[in-house]
N, C-alpha and C positions, 0 to 999 in steps of 0.2 A: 874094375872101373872106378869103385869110389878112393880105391886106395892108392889110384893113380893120382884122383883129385886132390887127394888130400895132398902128399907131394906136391904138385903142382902148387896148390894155393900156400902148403908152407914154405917153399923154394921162394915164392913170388914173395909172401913177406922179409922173410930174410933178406931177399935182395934189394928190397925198399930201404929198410932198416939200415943197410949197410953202408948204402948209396947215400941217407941224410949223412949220418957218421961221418963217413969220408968228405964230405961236402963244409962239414961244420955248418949244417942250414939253421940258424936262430928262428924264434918263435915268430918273429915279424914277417919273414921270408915264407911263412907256410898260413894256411884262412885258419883259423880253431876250428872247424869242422877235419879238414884235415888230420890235426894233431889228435883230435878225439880218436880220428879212426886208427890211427897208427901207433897213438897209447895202446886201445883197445887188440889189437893187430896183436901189440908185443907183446902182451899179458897171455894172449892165446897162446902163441908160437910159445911159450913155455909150459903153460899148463898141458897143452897137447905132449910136448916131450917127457912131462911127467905121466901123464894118463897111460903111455905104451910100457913106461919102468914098469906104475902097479900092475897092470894086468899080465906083466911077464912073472910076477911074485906070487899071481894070485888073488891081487887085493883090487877083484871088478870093482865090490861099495864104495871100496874109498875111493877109487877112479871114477865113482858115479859122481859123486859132492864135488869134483872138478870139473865133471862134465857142466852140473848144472849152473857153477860159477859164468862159465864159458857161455851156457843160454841165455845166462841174466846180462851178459855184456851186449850180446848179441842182440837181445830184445831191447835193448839201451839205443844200440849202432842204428835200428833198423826204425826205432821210432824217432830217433834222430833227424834219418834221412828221410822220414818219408811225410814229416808230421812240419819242417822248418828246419833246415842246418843252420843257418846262422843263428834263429831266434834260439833255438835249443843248445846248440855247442857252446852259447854262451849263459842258457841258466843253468847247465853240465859242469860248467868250471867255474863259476861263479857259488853254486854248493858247497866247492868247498872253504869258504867262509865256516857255513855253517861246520863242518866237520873241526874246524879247527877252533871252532866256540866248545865242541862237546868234549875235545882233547885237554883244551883248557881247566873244565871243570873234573876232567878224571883225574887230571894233572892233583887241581888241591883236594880232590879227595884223599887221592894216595897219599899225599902230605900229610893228609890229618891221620889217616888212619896207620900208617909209618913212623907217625911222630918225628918228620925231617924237622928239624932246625929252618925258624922262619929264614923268609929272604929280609935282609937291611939293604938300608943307606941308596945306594945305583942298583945294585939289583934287582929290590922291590921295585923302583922307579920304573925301570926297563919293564918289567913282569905288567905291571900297571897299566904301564902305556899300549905294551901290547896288546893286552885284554881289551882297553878302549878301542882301540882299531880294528879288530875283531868284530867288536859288537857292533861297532859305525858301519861295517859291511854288513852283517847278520839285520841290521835294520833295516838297512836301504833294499836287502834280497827279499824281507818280505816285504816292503813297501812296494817294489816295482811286482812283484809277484802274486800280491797277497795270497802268501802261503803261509801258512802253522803248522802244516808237516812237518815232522823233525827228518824225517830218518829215510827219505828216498828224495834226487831233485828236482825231477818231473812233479809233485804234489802228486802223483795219482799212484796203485800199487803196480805192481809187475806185470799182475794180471791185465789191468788196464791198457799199460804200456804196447803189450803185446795184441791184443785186441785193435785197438789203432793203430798197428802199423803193419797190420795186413794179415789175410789167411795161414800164410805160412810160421811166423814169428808166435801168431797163436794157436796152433797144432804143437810148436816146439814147447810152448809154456805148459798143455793142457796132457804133455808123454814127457816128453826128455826133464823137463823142468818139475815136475808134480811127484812123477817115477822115483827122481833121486831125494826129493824132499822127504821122501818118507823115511831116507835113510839119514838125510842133515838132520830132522828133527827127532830121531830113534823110535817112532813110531812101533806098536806091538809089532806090525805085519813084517816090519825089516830088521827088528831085533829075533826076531823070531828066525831067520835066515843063518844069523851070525850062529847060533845053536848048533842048528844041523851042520856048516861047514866046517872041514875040518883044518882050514889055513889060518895057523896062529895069528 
C-alpha cells in the first residue's frame, strides 16, 4: 500500500514537472507559494531515486542523510502552508539574499587563502557593485523581518518549524528527522553501526 503511494505521488510530481516544461510556464504565470512547492517537489523526486540506488548497494546510513534532507523540506513545505503561503513563500525566497551575502564572503576568503590574483579596473567595479546590492537586500530582509539569524529563513530552528505546523511534521522531526542526525552528525551511537557492518 505505501509503496503504491509512493508511485502514485512520484508519477503525480513528474507529471507536474513535465506539464510546466512543456508549457514553458514563467515565474509570473505561477503564485511563489506554488513554485516553492514544486522546487521542493523536484528536489524530492530525485533524492527518492537516489534513496532506492543506496539501499539496493547497501548504503541504508547514507540513504538516511537523504531521507532526513527530504524531512527538512518537508517540515519547510508544511510550515509554509499551514503557518501563511504567501507571507512565508516570500520571506523563503527572499533568504536567499542572505545566502548570496555568505557566498560572497566565502568567495574572498578563498581568494585570500588561494592567493588569486586581485580583481582590477571593470571587474573589481562589477564585484563591488554586486556586493552592494547584496547587502541593500540582506538589510531590507532584516528590516522587514527583524531577524539576526543567519542560517535558517524562517528565524526559528527546524524544531520549531515543525512544532507549528502541526502533529504530524513534528512526530517526523522527533524519528525520521533526529534518527538520521545522529548519523549527519557521526555521533558515538551511529559510528558505532558502521563497525559492525560489513558493506564497504
Amino acid at each position: 500500500e505505501y509503496f503504491e503511494l509512493n508511485r502514485r505521488l512520484y508519477d503525480l510530481v513528474t507529471s507536474a514537472i513535465e506539464q510546466i516544461n512543456a508549457k514553458g510556464l514563467r515565474d509570473r504565470e505561477l503564485s511563489l507559494f506554488s513554485l516553492v512547492v514544486i522546487s521542493i517537489l523536484a528536489k524530492t523526486r530525485k533524492h527518492y531515486n537516489s534513496i532506492q540506488e543506496l539501499c539496493k548497494l547497501g548504503f541504508g546510513e547514507e540513504a538516511g542523510i537523504i531521507v532526513r534532507s527530504m524531512t527538512n523540506a518537508f517540515i519547510d513545505l508544511a510550515y509554509i502552508s499551514k503557518r501563511g503561503k504567501k507571507a512565508l513563500s516570500e520571506r523563503w525566497a527572499r533568504f536567499d539574499w542572505i545566502i548570496k551575502g555568505q557566498k560572497t564572503e566565502i568567495a574572498e576568503m578563498m581568494d585570500k587563502l588561494c592567493k588569486v590574483p586581485a580583481l582590477k579596473g571593470e571587474a573589481l567595479k562589477e564585484w563591488e557593485e554586486r556586493k552592494k546590492e547584496i547587502h541593500a537586500h540582506i538589510d531590507e530582509f532584516r528590516k522587514d523581518y527583524k531577524s539576526e539569524q543567519k542560517y535558517d529563513w524562517s528565524g526559528y530552528s527546524i524544531k520549531t518549524k515543525a512544532e507549528k505546523a502541526g502533529k504530524g511534521p513534528e512526530l517526523l522531526y522527533h524519528t525520521v528527522y533526529r534518527y538520521n542526525s545522529d548519523i549527519e552528525h557521526s555521533n558515538a551511537t551511529a559510528l558505532d553501526k558502521y563497525i559492525d557492518d560489513d558493506t564497504p
